[in-house]
N, C-alpha and C positions, 0 to 999 in steps of 0.2 A: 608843750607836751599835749597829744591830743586823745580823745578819749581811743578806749578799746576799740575795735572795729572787727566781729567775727566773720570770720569765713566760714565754707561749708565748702569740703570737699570728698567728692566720693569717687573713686577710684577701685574700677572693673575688669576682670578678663575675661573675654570670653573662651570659647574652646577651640577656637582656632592661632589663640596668642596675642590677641588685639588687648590692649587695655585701653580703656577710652576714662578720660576723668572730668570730671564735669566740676565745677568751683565759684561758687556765688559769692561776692562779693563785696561788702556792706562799705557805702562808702559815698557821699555828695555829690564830688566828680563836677566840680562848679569852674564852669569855662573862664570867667574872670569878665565877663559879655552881658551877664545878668545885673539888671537892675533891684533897687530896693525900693519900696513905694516914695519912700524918700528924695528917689535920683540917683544915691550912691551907687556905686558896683560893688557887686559880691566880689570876693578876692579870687582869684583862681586860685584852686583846688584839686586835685586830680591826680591821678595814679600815672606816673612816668613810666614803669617797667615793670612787668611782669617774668617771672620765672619758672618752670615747673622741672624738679628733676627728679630723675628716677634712680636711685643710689646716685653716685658720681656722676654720671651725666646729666646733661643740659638736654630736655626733650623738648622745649618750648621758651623763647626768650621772646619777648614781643615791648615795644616803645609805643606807649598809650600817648594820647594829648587828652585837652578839655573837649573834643569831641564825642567821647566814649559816655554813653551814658549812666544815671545814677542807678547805683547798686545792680555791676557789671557784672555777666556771668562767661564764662569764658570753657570753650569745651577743647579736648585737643585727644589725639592718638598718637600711641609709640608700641612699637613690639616691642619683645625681649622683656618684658614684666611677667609678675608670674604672683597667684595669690601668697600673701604674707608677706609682698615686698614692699618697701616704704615708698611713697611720693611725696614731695615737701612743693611746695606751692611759697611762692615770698614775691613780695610787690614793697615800690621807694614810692611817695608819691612826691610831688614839688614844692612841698613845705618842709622834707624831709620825715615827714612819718612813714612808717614802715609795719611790718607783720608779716610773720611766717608759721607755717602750721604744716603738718605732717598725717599722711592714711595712710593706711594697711590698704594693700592691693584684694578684693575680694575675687572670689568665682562667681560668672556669671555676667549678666548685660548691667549696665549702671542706671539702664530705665526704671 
């Protein structure tokens, strides 16, 4: 079981129907390549899959490896969102931990 790991996400429309969601990601992301002053290696670590969807659909699936660096931020666009609509963000990583978290669609840029 491994600790919490918060995310941040914030999720924007502009006035042309663009939602853009930007999502920061707390997390080691250890290639399994790194040593320890010891000589051991760090165990790999790392986020497999990424999810973001927008009610029912799937706007963004992506397959990470140990080359993704630590505490990843991940930005993506989808129309057809609209402020007060939900986006749920969820990632598996290869130890099997996991986390998911949900935003309200705002008006406006997400800058």
């Amino acid at each position: 079981v491994g600790m919490a790991r918060p995310m941040r996400i914030v999720a924007a429309c502009d006035d042309s129907g663009l939602t853009t969601v930007r999502v920061l990601i707390r997390h080691d992301m250890e290639t399994g390549f790194r040593k320890r002053k010891d000589g051991t290696l760090v165990p790999a670590h790392f986020i497999k899959n990424v999810m973001v969807r927008h009610g029912e659909k799937t706007v963004l699936s992506a397959e990470w490896g140990g080359g993704v660096s630590k505490n990843p931020s991940l930005f993506c666009y989808f129309r057809g969102g609209v402020p007060g609509d939900s986006v749920e963000v969820s990632w598996v990583d290869n130890q099997g931990e996991s986390n998911q978290k949900s935003t309200l669609i705002t008006r406006g840029t997400s800058d």
